[in-house]
N, C-alpha and C positions, 0 to 999 in steps of 0.2 A: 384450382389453386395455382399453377406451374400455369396461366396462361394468364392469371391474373396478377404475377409478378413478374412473367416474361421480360418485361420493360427494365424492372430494376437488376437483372441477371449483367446486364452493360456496366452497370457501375450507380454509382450515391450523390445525391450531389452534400456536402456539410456546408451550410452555413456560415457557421461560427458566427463570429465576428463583422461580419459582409455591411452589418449597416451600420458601424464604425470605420471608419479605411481608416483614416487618422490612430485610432484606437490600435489597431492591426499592428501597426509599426510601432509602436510602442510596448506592446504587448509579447513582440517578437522578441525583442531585445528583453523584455522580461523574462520570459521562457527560455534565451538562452542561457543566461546568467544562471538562474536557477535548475539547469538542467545540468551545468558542469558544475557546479556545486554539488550537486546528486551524485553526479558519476566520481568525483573526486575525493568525497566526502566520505562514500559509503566503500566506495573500493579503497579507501586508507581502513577501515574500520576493520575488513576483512583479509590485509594483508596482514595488520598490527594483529590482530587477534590469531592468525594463523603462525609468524612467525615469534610472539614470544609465546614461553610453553607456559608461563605463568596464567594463560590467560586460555588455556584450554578446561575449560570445566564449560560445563552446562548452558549457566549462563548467557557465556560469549559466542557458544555454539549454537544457541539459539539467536543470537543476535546476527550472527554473520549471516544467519538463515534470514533473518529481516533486511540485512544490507543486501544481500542478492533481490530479494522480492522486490523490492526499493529501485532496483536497477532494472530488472527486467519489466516493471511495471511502469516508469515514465519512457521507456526507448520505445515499447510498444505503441507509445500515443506520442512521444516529442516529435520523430524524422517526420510524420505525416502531417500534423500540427502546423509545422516550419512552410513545409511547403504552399499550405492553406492559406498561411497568413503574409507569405512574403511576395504570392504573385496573385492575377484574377481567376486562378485553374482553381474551382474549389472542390474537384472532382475524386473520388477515391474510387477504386476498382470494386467490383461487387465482393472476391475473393479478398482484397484486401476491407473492406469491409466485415466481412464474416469473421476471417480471422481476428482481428480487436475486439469486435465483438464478445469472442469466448478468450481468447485470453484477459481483455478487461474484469467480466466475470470473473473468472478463473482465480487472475492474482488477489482482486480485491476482497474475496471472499475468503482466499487463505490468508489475509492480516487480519482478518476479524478474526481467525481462529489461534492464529500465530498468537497473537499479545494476550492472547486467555493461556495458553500454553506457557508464555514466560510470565506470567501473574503465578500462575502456580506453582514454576519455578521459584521467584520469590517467597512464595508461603512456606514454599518447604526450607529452602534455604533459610530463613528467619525463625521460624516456628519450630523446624525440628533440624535442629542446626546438628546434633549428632550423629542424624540418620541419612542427611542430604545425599552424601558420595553413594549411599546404597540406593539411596531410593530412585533417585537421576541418574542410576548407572547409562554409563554410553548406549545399551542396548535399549533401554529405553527411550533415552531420548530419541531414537535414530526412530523407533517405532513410532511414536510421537509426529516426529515429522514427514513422516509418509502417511501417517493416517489424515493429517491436517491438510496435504496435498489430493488426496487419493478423495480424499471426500469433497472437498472443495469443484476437481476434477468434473465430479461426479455432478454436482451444484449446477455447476455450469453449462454442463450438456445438456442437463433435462432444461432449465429455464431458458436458453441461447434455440433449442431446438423448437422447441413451444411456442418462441418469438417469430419464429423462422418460417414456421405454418402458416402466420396469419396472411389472409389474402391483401395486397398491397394496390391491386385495383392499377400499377403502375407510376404509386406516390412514389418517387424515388428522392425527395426533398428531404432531409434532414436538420433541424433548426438547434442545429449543436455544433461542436466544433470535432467529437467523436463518434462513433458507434456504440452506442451504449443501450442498454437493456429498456428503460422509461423511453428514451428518442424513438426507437424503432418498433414499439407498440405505437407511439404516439401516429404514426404514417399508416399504420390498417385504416384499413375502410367498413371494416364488421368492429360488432360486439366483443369489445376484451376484457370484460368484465371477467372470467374468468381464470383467466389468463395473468388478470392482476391479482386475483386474490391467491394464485398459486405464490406469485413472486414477494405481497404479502406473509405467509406465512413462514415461506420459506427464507424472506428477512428479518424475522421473528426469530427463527431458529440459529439462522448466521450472525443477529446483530445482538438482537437485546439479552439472548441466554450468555452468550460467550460475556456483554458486559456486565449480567447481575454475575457471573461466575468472578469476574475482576473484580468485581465491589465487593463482594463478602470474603476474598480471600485478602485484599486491603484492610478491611476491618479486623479480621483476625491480626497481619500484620501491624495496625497501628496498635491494639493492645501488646502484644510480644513484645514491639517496641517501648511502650509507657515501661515496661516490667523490668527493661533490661538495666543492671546496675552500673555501668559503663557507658559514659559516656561519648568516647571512640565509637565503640561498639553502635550506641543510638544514630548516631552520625553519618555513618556507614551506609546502616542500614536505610535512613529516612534520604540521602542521595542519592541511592542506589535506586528505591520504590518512586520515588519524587521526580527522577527522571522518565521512569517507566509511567506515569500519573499519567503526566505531562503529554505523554505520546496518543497514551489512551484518549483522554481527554478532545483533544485537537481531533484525532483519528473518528472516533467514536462520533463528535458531538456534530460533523462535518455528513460524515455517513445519513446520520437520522434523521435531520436537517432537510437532506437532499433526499432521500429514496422512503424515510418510514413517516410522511407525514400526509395525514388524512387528507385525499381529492388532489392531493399532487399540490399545495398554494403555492408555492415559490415560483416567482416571474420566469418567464422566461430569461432576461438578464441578469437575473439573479441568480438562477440554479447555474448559469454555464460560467460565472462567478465563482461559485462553490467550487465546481466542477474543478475549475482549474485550480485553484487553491488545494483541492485535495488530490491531485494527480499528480500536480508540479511543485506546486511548496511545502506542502507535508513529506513528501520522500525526500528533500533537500532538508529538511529540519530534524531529523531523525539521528541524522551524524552528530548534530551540534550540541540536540540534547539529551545523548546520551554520554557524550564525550566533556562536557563541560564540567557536571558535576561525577564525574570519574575520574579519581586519582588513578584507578589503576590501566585503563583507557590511557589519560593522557600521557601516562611513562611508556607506553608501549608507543605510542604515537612518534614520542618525541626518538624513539632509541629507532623507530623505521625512517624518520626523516634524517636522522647523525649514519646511519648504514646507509641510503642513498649521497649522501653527499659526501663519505669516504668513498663510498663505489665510484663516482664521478671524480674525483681528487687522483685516483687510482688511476685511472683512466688517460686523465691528462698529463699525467707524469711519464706513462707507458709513449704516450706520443711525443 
């Protein structure tokens, strides 16, 4: 095996986009736009949440944990991305190779678990609205999100490592624009038949249980919601799930699409299609729709944008 990957130890070549140039350039400036939107979007989400106290509950502590993943999950594939598309180098390091590799894994696999985690959030908050501050105590949830990483972690190693065995024969060509788990089976030269049916299952386990878990705890929600006598109260409630739906949905229907669908069909232009839509514009859309239909989001938002612009008012006076 080590003599029959020897070749790719040098480095990757990625594709992407190469039999588009026209396309390249256009697509750059797409990725950049949408990449400072992510970084500006999700770190407003996590400063406004951090800095008013109103907005320390569970909730928003689970979400800041989604604006961080959000950030750490397009930086990991943007700066390399940029480079691919903006000159003819379409080369990546073998090392840096590996590393997206598992961290792509890695992060993508704890938002499949994350937004099951705040689904049930929701359920409780809605359904046993008396019990919520006990049940989501801090100690919880903090448990919560270490298990979602720790296991994710875990996800990761064994599949990224299993990938990592297969003999490569010296294909070192990648017809993607990243390192990802489907591309780099797809360069073996043996049987990975096996191989798929591990990462099979185990997208079974990370994709479709964590989504029938959000669809039944949505149904229990949308009855609690028919029940409730308050109209406010409905309101609340169905903007608050409606924007979590919404996430699910885009998130989820993007995933299954691209990794859980029988013989692999989607073109090659298609899936790196996907691809980018769910690395680059789903984590850009994540601030907009969860902040849009949040009243209590957008007062914290607006009171961090009036305390930066006293801060700077402050500032200029000083000089």
């Amino acid at each position: 095996m080590i003599n029959n990957n020897h070749s790719s130890l040098h480095g990757f070549i990625l594709l992407g986009f190469s039999d588009h140039p026209r396309l390249e350039m256009v697509l750059s400036g797409v990725v950049v736009i949408f990449y400072l939107i992510t970084l500006v979007g999700n770190t407003a989400i996590i400063l406004a949440s951090l800095l008013d106290s109103r907005l320390h509950t569970p909730m928003y502590f689970f979400l800041r944990n989604l604006s961080f993943l959000d950030l750490c999950f397009t930086t990991s594939i943007v700066p390399q991305m940029l480079v691919n598309l903006w000159g003819p180098d379409k080369a990546i390091s073998y090392v840096g190779c590996i590393f997206q590799l598992y961290i792509y894994m890695w992060l993508g696999s704890i938002e499949c678990l994350l937004l099951a985690v705040m689904s049930y959030d929701r359920f409780t908050a809605i359904c046993k609205p008396l019990h919520y501050m006990v049940i989501m105590n801090p100690h919880l949830c903090l448990k919560m999100i270490i298990m979602v990483w720790g296991i994710s972690l875990a996800c990761s190693l064994l599949l990224c490592s299993l990938t990592l065995q297969l003999p490569r024969c010296g294909n070192n060509i990648i017809n993607h624009f990243l390192c990802e788990l489907p591309a780099m089976i797809k360069i073996s030269c043996v049987d990975t038949t096996k191989v798929e049916i591990i990462v099979f299952a185990l997208g079974i386990v990370f994709v479709i249980t964590p989504l029938l878990l959000i669809l039944i705890s949505c149904g229990y929600i949308a009855r609690a919601v028919v029940r409730m006598k308050s109209k406010a109260g409905q309101r609340k409630a169905m903007n608050t799930c409606g924007s979590h739906l919404t996430v699910v949905s885009v998130f989820y229907g993007t995933v299954i699409y691209l990794y859980l669908q029988p013989g692999n069909s989607a073109s090659q232009d298609q899936g790196k299609f996907l691809a980018l839509f769910y690395t680059i514009i789903t984590p850009s859309l994540n601030p907009l729709i969860y902040t849009l239909r949040n009243k209590d989001m957008k007062d914290a938002l607006k009171k961090l944008v009036r305390v930066d612009y006293e801060a700077t008012k402050m500032n200029r006076n000083w000089k």
